[in-house]
C-alpha positions in Angstrom: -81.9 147.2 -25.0 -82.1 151.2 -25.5 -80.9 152.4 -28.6 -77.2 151.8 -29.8 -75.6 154.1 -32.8 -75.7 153.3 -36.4 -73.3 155.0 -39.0 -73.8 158.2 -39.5 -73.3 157.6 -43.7 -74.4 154.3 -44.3 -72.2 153.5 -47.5 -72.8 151.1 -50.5 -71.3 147.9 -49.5 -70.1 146.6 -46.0 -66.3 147.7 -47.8 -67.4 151.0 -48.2 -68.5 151.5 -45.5 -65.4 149.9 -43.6 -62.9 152.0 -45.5 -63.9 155.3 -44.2 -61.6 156.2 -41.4 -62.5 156.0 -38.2 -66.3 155.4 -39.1 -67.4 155.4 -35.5 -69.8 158.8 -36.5 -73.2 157.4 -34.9 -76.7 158.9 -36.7 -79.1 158.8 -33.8 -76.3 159.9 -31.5 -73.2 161.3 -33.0 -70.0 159.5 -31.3 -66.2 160.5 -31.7 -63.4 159.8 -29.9 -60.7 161.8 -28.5 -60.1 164.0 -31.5 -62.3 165.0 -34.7 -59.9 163.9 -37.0 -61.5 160.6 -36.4 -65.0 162.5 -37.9 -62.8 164.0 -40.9 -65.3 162.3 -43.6 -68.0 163.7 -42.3 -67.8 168.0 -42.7 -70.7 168.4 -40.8 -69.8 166.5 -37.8 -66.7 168.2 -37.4 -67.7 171.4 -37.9 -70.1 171.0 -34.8 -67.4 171.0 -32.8 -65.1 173.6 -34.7 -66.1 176.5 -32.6 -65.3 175.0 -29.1 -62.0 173.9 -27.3 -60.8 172.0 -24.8 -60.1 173.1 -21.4 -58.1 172.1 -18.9 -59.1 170.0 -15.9 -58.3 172.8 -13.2 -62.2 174.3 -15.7 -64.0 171.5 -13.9 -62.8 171.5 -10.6 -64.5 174.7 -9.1 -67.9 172.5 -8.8 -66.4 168.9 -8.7 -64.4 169.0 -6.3 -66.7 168.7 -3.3 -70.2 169.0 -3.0 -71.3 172.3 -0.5 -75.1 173.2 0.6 -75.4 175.7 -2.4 -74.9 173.2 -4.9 -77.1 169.8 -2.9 -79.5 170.2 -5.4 -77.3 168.8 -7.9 -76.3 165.6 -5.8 -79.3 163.4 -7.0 -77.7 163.7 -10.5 -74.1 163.8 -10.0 -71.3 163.1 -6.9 -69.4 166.4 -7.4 -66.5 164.7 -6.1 -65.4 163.5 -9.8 -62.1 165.8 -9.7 -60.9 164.6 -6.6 -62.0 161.2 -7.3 -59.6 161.4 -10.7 -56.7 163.6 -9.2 -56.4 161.1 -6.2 -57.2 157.5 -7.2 -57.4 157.7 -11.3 -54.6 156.0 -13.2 -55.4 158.5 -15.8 -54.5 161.2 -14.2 -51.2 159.7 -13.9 -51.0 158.8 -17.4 -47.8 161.8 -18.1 -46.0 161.3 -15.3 -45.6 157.7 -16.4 -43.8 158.9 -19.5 -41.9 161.6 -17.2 -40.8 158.9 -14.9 -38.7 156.2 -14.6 -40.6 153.4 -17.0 -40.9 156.1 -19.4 -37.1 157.2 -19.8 -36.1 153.9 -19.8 -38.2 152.9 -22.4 -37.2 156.1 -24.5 -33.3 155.2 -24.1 -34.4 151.3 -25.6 -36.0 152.9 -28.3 -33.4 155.4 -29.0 -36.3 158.5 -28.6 -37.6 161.2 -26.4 -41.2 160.0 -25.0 -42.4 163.4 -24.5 -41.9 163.9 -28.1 -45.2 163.7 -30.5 -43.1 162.3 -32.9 -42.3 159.5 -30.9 -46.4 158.4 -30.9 -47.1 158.2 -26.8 -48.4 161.7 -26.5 -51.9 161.0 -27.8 -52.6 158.2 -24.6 -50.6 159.7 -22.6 -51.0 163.4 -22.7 -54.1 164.3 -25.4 -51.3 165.8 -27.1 -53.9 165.4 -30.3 -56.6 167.9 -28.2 -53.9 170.3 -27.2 -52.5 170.6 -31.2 -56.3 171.4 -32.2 -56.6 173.7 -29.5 -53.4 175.6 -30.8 -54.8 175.2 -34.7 -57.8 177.5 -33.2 -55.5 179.9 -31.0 -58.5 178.6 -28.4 -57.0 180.3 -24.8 -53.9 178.4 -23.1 -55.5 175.7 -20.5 -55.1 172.0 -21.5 -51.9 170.7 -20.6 -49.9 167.6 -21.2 -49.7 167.5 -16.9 -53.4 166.8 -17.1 -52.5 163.1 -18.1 -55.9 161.5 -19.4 -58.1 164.7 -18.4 -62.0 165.6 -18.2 -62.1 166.9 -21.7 -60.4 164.4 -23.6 -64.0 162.0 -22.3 -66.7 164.3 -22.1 -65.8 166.6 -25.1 -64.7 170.8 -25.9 -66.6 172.7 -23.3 -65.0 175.8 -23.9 -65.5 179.1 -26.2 -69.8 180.7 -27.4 -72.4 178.1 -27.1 -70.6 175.6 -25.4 -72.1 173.3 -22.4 -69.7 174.5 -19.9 -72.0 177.0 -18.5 -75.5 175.6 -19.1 -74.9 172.2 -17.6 -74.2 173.5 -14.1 -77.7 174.9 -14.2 -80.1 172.8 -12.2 -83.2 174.7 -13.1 -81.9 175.2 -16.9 -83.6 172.6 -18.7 -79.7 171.4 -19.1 -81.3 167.5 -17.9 -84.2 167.9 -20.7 -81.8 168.4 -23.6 -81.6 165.6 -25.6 -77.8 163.4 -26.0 -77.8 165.1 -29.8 -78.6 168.5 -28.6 -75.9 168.3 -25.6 -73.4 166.7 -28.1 -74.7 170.3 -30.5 -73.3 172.2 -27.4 -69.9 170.0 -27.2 -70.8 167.4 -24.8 -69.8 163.7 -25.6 -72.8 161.2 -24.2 -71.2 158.9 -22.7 -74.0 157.3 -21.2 -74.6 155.3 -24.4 -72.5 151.9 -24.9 -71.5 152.4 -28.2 -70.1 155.9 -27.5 -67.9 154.8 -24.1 -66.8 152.0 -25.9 -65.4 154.1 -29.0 -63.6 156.5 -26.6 -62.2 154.4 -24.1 -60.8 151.7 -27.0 -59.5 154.3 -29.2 -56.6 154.4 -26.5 -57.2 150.0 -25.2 -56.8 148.8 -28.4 -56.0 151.9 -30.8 -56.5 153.9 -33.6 -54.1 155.0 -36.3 -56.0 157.6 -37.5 -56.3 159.3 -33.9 -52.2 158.4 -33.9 -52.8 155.8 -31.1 -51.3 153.0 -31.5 -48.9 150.8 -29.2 -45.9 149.4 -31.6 -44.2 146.2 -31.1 -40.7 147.9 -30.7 -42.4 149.6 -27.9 -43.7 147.0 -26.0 -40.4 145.6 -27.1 -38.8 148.4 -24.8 -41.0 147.9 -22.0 -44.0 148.8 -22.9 -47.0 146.3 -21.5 -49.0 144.5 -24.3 -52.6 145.5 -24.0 -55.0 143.7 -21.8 -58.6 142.6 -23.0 -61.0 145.5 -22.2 -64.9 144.7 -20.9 -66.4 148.2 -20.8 -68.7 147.2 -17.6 -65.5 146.3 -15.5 -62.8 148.0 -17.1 -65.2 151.6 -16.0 -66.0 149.9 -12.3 -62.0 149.4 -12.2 -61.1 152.8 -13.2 -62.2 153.4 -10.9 -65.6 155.0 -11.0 -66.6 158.9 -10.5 -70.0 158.6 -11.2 -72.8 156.1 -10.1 -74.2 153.1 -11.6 -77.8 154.4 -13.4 -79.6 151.9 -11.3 -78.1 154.1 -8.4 -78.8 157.6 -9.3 -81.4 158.9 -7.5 -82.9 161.4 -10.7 -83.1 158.0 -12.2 -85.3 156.7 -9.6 -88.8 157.8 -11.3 -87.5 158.5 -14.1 -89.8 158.2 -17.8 -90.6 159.6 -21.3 -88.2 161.9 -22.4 -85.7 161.7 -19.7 -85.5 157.6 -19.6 -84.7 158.6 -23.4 -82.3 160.9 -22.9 -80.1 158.7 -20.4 -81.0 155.4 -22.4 -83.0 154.1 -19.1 -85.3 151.8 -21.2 -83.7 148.7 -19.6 -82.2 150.4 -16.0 -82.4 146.8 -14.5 -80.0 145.9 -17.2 -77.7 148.9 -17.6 -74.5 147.3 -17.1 -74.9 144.5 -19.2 -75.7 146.3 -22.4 -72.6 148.1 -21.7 -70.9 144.9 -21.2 -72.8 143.6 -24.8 -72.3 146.6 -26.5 -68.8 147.2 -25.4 -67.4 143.8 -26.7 -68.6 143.9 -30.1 -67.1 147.2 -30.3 -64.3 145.7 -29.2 -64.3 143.5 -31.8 -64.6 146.6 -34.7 -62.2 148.6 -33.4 -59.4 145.6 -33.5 -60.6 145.1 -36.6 -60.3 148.8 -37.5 -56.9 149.2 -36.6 -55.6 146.2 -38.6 -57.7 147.6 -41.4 -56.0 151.1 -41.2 -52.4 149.4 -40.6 -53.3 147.9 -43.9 -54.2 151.4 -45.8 -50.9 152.2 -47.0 -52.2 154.6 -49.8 -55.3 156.3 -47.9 -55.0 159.9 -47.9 -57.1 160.4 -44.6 -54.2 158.8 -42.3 -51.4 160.9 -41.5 -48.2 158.7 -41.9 -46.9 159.7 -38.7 -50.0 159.4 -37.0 -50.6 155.9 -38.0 -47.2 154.1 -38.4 -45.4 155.7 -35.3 -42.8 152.6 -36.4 -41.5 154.9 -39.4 -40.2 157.7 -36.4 -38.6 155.3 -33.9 -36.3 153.5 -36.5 -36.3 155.2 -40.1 -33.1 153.8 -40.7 -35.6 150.4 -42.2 -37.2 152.9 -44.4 -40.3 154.0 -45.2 -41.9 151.7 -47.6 -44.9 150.5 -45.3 -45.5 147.1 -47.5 -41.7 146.5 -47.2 -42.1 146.8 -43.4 -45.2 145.2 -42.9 -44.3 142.5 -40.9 -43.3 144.8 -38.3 -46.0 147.3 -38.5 -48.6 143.7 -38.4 -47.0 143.0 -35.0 -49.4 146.1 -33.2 -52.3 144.3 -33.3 -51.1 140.3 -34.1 -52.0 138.4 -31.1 -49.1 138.2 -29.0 -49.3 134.8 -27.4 -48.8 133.7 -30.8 -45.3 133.5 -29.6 -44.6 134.7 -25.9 -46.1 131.8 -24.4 -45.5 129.4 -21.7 -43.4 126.5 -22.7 -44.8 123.9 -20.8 -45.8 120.2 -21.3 -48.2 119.7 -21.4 -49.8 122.9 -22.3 -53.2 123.9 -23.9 -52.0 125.6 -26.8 -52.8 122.7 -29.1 -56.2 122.5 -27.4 -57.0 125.5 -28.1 -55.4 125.3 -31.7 -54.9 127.7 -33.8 -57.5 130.3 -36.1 -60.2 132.5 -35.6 -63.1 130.9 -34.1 -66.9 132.7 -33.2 -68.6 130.0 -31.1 -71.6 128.6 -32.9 -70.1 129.8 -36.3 -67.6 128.0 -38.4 -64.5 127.9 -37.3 -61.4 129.1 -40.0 -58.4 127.5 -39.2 -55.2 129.4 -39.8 -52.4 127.5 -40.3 -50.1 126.8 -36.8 -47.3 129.6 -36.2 -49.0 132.4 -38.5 -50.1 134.9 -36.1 -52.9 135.7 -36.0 -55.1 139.2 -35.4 -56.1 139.7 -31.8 -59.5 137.2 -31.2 -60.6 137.9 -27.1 -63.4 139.8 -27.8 -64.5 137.3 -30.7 -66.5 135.0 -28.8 -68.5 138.1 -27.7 -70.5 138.2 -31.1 -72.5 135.1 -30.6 -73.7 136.5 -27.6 -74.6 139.1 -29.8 -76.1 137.1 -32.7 -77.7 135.6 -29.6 -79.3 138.8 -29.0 -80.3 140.5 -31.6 -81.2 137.2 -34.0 -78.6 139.1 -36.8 -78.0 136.3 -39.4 -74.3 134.9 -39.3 -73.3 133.6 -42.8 -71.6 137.5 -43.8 -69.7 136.7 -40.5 -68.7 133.4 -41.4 -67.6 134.8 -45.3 -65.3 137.9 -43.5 -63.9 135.0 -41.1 -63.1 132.7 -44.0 -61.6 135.4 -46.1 -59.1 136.5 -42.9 -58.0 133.0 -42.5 -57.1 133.0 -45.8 -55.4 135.9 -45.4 -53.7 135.3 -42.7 -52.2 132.1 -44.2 -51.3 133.7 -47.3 -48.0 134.4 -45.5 -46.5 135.7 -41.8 -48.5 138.4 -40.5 -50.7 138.0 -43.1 -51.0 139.7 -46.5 -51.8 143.4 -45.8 -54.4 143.7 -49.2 -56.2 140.8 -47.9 -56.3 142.0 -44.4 -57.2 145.4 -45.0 -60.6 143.6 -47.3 -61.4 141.1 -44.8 -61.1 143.3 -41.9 -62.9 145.8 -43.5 -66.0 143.4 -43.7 -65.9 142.3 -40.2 -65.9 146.0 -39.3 -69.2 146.5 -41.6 -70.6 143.2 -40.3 -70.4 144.6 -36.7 -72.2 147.7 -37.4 -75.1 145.9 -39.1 -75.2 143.8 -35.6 -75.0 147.3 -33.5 -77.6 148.4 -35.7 -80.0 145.3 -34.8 -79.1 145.4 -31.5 -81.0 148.9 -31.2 -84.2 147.1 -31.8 -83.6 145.2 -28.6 -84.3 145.8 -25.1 -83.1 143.5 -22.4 -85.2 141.7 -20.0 -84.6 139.8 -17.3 -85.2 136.7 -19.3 -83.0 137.5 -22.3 -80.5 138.5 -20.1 -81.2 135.1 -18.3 -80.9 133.6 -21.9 -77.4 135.7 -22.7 -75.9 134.3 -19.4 -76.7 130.3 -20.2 -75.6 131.0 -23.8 -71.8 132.3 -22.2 -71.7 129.2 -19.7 -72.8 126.9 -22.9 -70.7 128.7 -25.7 -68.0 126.4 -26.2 -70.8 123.3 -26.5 -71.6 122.0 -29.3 -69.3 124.4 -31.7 -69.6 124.0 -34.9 -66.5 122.3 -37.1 -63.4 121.4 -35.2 -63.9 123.3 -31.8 -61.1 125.6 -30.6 -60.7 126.4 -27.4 -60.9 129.4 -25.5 -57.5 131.3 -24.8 -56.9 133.3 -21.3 -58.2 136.4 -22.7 -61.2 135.1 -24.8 -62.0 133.8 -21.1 -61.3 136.6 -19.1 -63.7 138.5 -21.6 -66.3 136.3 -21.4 -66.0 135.6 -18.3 -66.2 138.9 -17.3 -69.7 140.0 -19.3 -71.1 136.6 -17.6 -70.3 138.5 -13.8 -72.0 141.5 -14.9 -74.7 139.7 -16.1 -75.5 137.9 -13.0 -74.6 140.9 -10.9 -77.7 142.5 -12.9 -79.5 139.5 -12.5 -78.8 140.2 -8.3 -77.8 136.7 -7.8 -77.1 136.9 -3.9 -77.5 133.3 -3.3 -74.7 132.0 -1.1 -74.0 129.3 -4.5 -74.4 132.0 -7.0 -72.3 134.4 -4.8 -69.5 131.8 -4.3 -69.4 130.3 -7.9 -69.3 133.8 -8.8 -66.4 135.0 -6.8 -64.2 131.4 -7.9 -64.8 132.5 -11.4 -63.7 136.1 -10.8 -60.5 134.7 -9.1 -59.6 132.1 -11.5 -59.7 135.0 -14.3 -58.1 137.9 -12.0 -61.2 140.3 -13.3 -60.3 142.6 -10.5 -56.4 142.9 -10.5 -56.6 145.9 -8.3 -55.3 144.8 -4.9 -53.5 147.4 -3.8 -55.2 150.2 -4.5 -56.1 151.1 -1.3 -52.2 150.8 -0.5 -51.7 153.6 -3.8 -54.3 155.7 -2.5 -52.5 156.5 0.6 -49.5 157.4 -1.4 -51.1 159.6 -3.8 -52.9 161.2 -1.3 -49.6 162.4 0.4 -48.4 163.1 -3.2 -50.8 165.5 -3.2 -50.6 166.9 -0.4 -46.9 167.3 -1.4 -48.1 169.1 -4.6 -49.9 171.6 -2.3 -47.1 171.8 -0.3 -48.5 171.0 3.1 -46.4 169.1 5.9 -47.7 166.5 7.8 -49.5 167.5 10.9 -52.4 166.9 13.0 -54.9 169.5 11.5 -57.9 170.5 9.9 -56.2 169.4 6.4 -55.0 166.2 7.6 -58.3 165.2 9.1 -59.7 166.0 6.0 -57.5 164.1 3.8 -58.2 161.3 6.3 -62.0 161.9 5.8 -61.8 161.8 2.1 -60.1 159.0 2.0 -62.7 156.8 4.0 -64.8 158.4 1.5 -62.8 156.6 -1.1 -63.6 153.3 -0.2 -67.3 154.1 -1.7 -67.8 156.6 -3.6 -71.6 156.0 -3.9 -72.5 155.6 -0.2 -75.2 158.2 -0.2 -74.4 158.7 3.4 -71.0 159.6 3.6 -71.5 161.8 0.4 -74.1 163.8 2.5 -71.8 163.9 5.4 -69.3 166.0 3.2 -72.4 168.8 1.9 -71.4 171.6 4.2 -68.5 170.1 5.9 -65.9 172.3 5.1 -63.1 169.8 3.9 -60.0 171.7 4.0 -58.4 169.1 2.0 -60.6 169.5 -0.7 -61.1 173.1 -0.1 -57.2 173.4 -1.0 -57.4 170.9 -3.8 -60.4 172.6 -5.9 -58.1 176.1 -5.2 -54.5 175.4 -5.1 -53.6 172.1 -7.1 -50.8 172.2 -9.6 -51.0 169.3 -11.9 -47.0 169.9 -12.7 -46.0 169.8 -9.1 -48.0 166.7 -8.8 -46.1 165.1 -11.5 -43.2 166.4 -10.1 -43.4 164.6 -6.8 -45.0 161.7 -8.0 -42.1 160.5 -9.9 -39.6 161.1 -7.0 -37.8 158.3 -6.3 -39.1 157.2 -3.6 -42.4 157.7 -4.5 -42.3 155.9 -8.0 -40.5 153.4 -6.3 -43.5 152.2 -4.0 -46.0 152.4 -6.5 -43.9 150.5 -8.9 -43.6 147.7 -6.2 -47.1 147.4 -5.7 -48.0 147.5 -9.5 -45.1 144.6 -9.8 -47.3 142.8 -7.6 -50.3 143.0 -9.1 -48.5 142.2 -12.3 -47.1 139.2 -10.9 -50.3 137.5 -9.9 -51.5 138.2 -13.3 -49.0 136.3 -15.1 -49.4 133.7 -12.7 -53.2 133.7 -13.8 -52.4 133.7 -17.3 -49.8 130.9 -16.6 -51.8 128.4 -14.6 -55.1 128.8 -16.8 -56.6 126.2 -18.3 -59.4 126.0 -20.8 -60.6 123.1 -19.3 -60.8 124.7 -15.9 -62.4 127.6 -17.4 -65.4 125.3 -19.0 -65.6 123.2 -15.3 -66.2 126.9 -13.8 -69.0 128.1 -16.4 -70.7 124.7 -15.7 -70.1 125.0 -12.4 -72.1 128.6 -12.3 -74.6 127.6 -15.1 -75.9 124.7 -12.3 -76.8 128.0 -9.9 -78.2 130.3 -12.4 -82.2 130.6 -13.0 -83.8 128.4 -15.8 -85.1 130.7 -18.5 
């Protein structure tokens, strides 16, 4: 496995080193999310990045729009269709217009409170509001905009103002591919090539962070709001959907050694996925961890109050004594099939029982109808242990000191959280840092695939059972892995794709249905009518393109071609007229339908699943998969 960040300040005691806010700052390669707050212990780290800004996604598009003959050389590397492949078909792109639409309003008259207000605490996911306020505290020139929705700057980092990448990295023949991820990260440039680093980013939004002033509140998934999914890095990127190739399929890649295999961490290519899907989870795991911790903090100076408890804006008439409201504030990140669950008879619930469980570890009981802190990506750290041969018995002490508590009282008492979350948060960066010693081969990865199907074998004390979204995690690191593993068997291939359906991994169905719709919405935006021409025949052309990205083939096809689609796009797109017609009625009320739908089969998943089902699949799958 190539090498995975360590803390950048590695602190006296697992506490200490847990209590620093937002201690995602990486030595070998620096990582921080969204905004440098997140970095505000370390002076150094965020003065590397004082100097630059962000810019707006219209900075990007000139070159990655479409690909044309004076930029081929480029294509081994890179698509240079990323824009359009975000504007069109990127649910981040959309991520304002949500807020500006229907779902949004109604949500802001339940809670009483404008959305498209910071105060309100939707801004940050939806709009980088946090990137645009730093860019004003530096009077950096006007360019990011809330429009942008979930943008290229807010991923790959400031690339604006002296010395930052913007210029250098469109260079072929620069030496911009030689650099070094700490060297590009100097210059601005987020790497998110590295496991560690996606994950930080993309679950400082998927599960939160309240010192980044991202956090989804109860009373807002109260008011509409939907509670947040399980997150496997591998999948949740291939769902995004992509604008960029696997490694394995990048051509630069193909021969690729010394420094460069370094630079891209290529040291296990076979296996790139995987450690993303490995790496991902037990981030997953600190960063659930993190935010309970900092929920927790009432009296720590780094978090901003209305950053981290957006609860205290939406109803101040309860007051602003955090440990009088704690309850409340606990609800963000308690588990919330605690108590919105399925009524039925019988049920799995008391299968599964109740308590925080890491298979092969000791299990710690909570006692029934205490809610408990979010568990899915739990079961993902024996895979780790698994792994990297870290020892388990600090895991089993932080586990044993949250049940307690989390029994203490409902929701748990916040001291004891804030302590016991805090160690769990340490514990998984010593198990990040032992995973860097690693590399993955095709039998360890072998190994890490038998060890999902077997996890719930054999457990240590009184077993509990795996919950829909444990599975659906593990479930969906164990179809990476054998996708890695190129398991095109006809069994393999069929147990594979019954797994994936019983678990929904790919809830996506009508996508291609959306696409058509945005694709017009765009067109709207750049106020062309329907009509038989050169534009339509090039939207039409992009969107076969669309169906696969990474087809070498059809990405040739377009060097040279002249898409007048994309031609107009790259020149002419205004993100505020695409919001605009996006949330038309009729418009929103189309895509609503088909997101309804795809919602509705979910729930259905989620109601019908059974851990017993789940087991009979991984057996099912283990029969098919090579021995070690």
């Amino acid at each position: 496995m190539p090498k995975l960040s360590l803390p950048r300040k590695l602190l006296a005691g697992a506490l200490a080193l847990a209590a620093v806010a937002g201690a995602g700052l990486l030595a070998q390669r620096p990582a921080l999310a969204q905004q440098l707050t997140q970095s505000a212990a370390d002076e150094t780290v965020a003065k590397t990045w004082d100097k630059f800004h962000y810019e707006g996604a219209k900075a990007c598009s000139e070159c990655h729009t479409f690909p044309i003959r004076q930029r081929e050389k480029s294509l081994d590397l890179v698509l240079l269709t990323e824009y359009s492949i975000w504007q069109t078909h990127d649910k981040h792109a959309q991520a304002y217009a949500i807020l500006k639409g229907p779902r949004g309003k109604q949500i802001g008259e339940i809670l009483a409170k404008d959305v498209l207000k910071a105060e309100t605490g939707c801004l940050n996911c939806h709009g980088m509001n946090n990137l645009i306020e730093e860019n004003k505290a530096k009077k950096a020139p006007a360019g990011l905009e809330l429009e942008d929705g979930i943008s290229c700057a807010g991923c790959h980092g400031p690339s604006g103002g002296d010395g930052s990448w913007h210029g250098d990295h469109a260079v072929v023949q620069g030496g911009w591919r030689k650099k070094t991820a700490e060297d590009k990260f100097k210059r601005g440039m987020r790497d998110l090539r590295d496991p560690v680093i996606r994950a930080e980013l993309c679950l400082s939004c998927h599960v939160g962070n309240a010192a980044e002033g991202k956090v989804v509140s109860h009373a807002m998934m109260a008011a509409g709001h939907p509670p947040l999914p399980p997150i496997e890095i591998a999948t949740f990127s291939k769902n995004q959907p992509q604008h960029w190739r696997d490694a394995g399929k990048v051509p630069f890649f193909d021969k690729a050694t010394g420094d460069v295999s370094k630079n891209y961490h290529l040291e296990a290519l076979d296996f790139n996925q995987t450690e993303f899907a490995l790496a991902g989870t037990i981030v997953a795991v600190r960063e659930t961890f993190r935010l309970a911790q900092q929920r927790a903090s009432f009296d720590d100076a780094k978090l901003k109050r209305e950053l981290a408890w957006p609860e205290l804006a939406t109803s101040p008439a309860l007051g602003t004594d955090l440990k009088q409201r704690w309850p409340e504030l606990a609800m963000a990140h308690s588990d919330c099939y605690a108590c919105h669950h399925d009524l039925r008879y019988p049920g799995y619930r008391q299968q599964r029982g109740f308590g925080y469980f890491v298979p092969k570890v000791d299990a710690q009981r909570v006692v029934p109808g205490r809610p408990v802190i979010r568990t899915w990506p739990l079961a993902g750290l024996s895979v780790g242990i698994e792994q990297a041969g870290t020892k388990s018995d600090a895991l089993a002490s932080a586990l044993k000191a949250l049940g307690a508590a989390t029994n203490a009282r409902p929701f748990g008492d916040p001291a004891a959280v804030r302590s016991a979350a805090g160690d769990l948060v340490g514990w998984c960066n010593t198990l990040l840092a032992d995973l860097q010693t690693k590399r993955l081969t095709r039998p360890q990865a072998i190994k890490l695939a038998r060890a999902i199907c077997t996890l719930w074998d054999n457990a240590k004390g009184r077993t509990l059972e795996p919950d829909y979204e444990t599975a659906r995690q593990m479930g969906s690191m164990l179809l990476v892995i054998c996708d890695d593993l190129k398991l095109n068997g006809e069994k393999p291939q069929k147990q594979m794709q019954e797994l994936r359906k019983y678990l929904d991994t790919e809830p996506y169905f009508n996508r291609p249905q959306r696409v058509e719709v945005l694709l017009d919405v765009v067109r709207e935006a750049l106020g062309r009518p329907k009509a038989n021409d050169d534009f339509s025949k090039g939207q039409q052309s992009f969107g076969e393109y669309l169906k696969d990205v990474t087809d070498k083939k059809k990405l040739e096809e377009m060097v040279g071609a002249q898409n007048q689609f994309l031609l107009i796009l790259g020149t002419a797109f205004d993100n505020k007229k695409f919001t605009d017609a996006l949330i038309k009625p009729d418009v929103t009320k189309v895509l609503q339908k088909y997101s309804d739908e795809e919602e509705e089969r979910t729930l259905k998943t989620i109601a019908g699943y059974n851990p017993q089902t789940f087991k009979k699949h991984l057996k099912e799958l283990l029969a098919v998969l090579p021995s070690e």
